[in-house]
N, C-alpha and C positions, 0 to 999 in steps of 0.2 A: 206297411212301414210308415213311421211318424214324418211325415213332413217338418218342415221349419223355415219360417220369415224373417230375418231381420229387419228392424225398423229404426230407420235413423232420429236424426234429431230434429231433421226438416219434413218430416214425414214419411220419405219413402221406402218403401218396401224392396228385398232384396232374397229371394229365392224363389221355389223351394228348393231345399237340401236338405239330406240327409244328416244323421247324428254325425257321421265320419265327416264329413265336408265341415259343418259346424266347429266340430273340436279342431278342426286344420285350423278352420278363420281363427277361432281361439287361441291357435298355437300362434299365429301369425300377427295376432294384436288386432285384428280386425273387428275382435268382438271383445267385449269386459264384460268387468262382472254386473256392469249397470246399464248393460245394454238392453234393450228391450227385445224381446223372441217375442214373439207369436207359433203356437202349438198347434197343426191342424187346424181347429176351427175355433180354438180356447181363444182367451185373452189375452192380452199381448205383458208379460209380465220379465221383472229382469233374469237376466241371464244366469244368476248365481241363485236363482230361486228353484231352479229344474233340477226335481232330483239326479235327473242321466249327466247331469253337469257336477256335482258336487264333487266329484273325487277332485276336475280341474279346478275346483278354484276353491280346495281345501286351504287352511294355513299351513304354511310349513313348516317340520318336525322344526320344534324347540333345539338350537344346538344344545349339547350336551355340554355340561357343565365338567371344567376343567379342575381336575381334584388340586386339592392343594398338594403345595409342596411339604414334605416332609422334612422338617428339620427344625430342630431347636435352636440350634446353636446363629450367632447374626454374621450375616453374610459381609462382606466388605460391600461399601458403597460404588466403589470403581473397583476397574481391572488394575491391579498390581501386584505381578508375579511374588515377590516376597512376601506382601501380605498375609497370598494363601497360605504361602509355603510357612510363614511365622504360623498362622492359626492351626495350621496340620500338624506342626511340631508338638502344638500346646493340645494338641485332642489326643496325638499319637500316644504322647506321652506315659498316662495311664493305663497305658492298653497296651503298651507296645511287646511285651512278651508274647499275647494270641497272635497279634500281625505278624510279629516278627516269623514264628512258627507257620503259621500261612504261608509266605513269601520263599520260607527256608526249603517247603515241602514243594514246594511248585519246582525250583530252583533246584532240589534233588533229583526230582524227576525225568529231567532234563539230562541228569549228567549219569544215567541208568547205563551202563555199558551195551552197545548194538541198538538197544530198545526204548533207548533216551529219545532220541528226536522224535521218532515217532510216536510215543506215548504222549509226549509234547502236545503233538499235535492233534492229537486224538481228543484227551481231553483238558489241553490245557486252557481255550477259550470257556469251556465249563465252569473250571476251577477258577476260572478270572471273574463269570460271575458270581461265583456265591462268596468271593473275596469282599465283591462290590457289594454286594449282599448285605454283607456285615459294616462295611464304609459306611455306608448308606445310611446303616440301621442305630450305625455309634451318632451319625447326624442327628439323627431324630433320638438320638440318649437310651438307645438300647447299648451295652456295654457287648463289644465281639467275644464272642469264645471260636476255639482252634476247631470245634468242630463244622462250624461254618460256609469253613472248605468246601465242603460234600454238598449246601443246598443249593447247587446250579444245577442240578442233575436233571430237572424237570425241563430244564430248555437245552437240555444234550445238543438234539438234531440239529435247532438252529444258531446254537455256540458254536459245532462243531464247522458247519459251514461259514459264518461269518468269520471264522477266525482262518479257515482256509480260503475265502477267495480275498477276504482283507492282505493275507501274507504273500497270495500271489502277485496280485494285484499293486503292491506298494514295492514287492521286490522288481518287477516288473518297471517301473515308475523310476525306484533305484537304479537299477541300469540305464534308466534310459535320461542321463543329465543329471541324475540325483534329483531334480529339483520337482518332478512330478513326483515321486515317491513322498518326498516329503512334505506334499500337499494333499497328496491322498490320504496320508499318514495323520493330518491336523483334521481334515474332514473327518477321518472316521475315528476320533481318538474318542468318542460316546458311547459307541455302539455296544459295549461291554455293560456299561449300567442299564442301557436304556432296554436291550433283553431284559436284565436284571429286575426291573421291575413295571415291566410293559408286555403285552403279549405278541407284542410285534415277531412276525418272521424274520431272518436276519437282513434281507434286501429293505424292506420296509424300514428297519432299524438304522441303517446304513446311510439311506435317503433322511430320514430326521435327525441324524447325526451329522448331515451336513448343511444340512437348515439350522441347526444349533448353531451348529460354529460360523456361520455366515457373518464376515461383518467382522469379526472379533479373531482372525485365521493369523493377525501379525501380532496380536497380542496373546495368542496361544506358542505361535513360535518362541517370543522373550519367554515363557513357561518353560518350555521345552527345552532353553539354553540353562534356563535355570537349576531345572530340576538332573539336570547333566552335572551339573555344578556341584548337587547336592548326592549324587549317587559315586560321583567321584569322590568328594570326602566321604563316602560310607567307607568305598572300597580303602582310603589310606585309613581307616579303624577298623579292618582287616575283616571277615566274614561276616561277624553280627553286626556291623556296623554296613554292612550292604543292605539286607534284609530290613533293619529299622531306616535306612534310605528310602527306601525300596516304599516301605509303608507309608513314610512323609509326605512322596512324591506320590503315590496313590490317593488320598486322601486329597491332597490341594488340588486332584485332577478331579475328586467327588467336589469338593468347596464350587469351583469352579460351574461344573455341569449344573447343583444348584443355582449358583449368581446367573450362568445364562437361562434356565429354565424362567428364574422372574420375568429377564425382560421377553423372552420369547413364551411364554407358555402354551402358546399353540403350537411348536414344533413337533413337542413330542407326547403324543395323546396315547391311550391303552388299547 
């Protein structure tokens, strides 16, 4: 078995040991990579020069580069709930017959006789992402069609679960003072896109959806009042007029998860 010396700066010598003993003092800062070893009977050479050493004192993997954000369209500079809600008006606009038809079918589904709630819940965090899908996709100037509905289908499993322990979990919160529910509700209000276009499981998803909103959870509430605001005037312009609510208030919750992705982009990685 190979012996090993280390050799200070004053001269002295400090073993033998073995390779296992050595990589320890290395673990422990004891040795660098300029340190001088001595090999059995070799020369006394530095420590980053030994092949049985090279994996420790490799460079570390390059972080991965953070893709860009997808979107055309320009972000507001600060958080101001109407902002969003003004620029979702003016993107919906165009488009608002597909979302509209989106929104209506989700909202059908719902109200299935026996088979409503359930279905709901089955596959309704699904259908939420390949809504977000399309949000997303009108961001970055792909125009939505009503088929779009359907392309969440590929993160079934972990839509089906995020949207089932998100509904217990907040309902749970709701009972309990309202006011946990309603923070649970602001942390995980991402978690729908960031499946959508991340391969994240839905725990994982959940956890960077609350690193998104960090910091920004009383400026997502004024949202939240607002967009209340806005889905009650749907409902007083009676059915289509919830629906194309429905979609305004969607969209300023995509505008938004952009503005926060600039300033955080490490949150939410693929």
């Amino acid at each position: 078995m190979d012996q090993y010396w280390v050799l200070t700066a004053d001269g002295k010598e400090f073993g033998p040991v073995d390779l296992s003993s050595l990589r320890h003092w290395i673990g422990e800062r004891r040795v660098v990579k300029t340190t001088l070893i001595r090999k059995n009977d070799g020369q006394p050479q530095a420590a980053d020069t030994l092949a049985e050493l090279a994996d420790v004192f490799a460079p570390p993997p390059p972080t991965p580069a953070i893709p860009p954000i997808a979107t055309t369209v320009p972000l507001p500079t600060e958080f101001r709930s109407w902002d969003f809600i003004g620029q979702a008006w003016s993107l919906v606009k165009p488009h608002w017959v597909p979302l509209s038809v989106m929104f209506l079918l989700t909202g059908l589904i719902g109200v299935v006789p026996y088979v409503g709630p359930c279905l709901s819940i089955v596959v309704g965090g699904t259908l939420m992402v390949g809504i977000f899908r399309a949000i997303l996709g009108m961001l970055a100037g792909t125009p939505p069609t009503i088929e779009m509905i359907f392309g969440g289908f590929d993160r079934f499993g972990q839509a089906f679960l995020a949207y089932l322990v998100y509904s217990i979990l907040v309902t749970i919160g709701l009972v309990l003072l309202i006011v946990p529910g309603i923070i649970l509700m602001i942390m995980w209000m991402f978690v729908t896109p960031i499946l959508a276009e991340t391969n994240l499981d839905f725990w994982p998803a959940m956890q960077a959806s609350a690193k998104l909103t960090g910091g920004y959870r009383w400026n997502l509430f004024c949202l939240g009042l607002a967009s209340f605001c806005v889905l009650l005037l749907g409902f007083l312009c009676c059915c289509i007029g919830v629906v194309v609510a429905q979609a305004v208030v969607f969209t300023s919750f995509a505008l938004v998860y952009r503005f926060l992705q600039e300033r955080k982009p490490e949150a939410v990685t693929p």
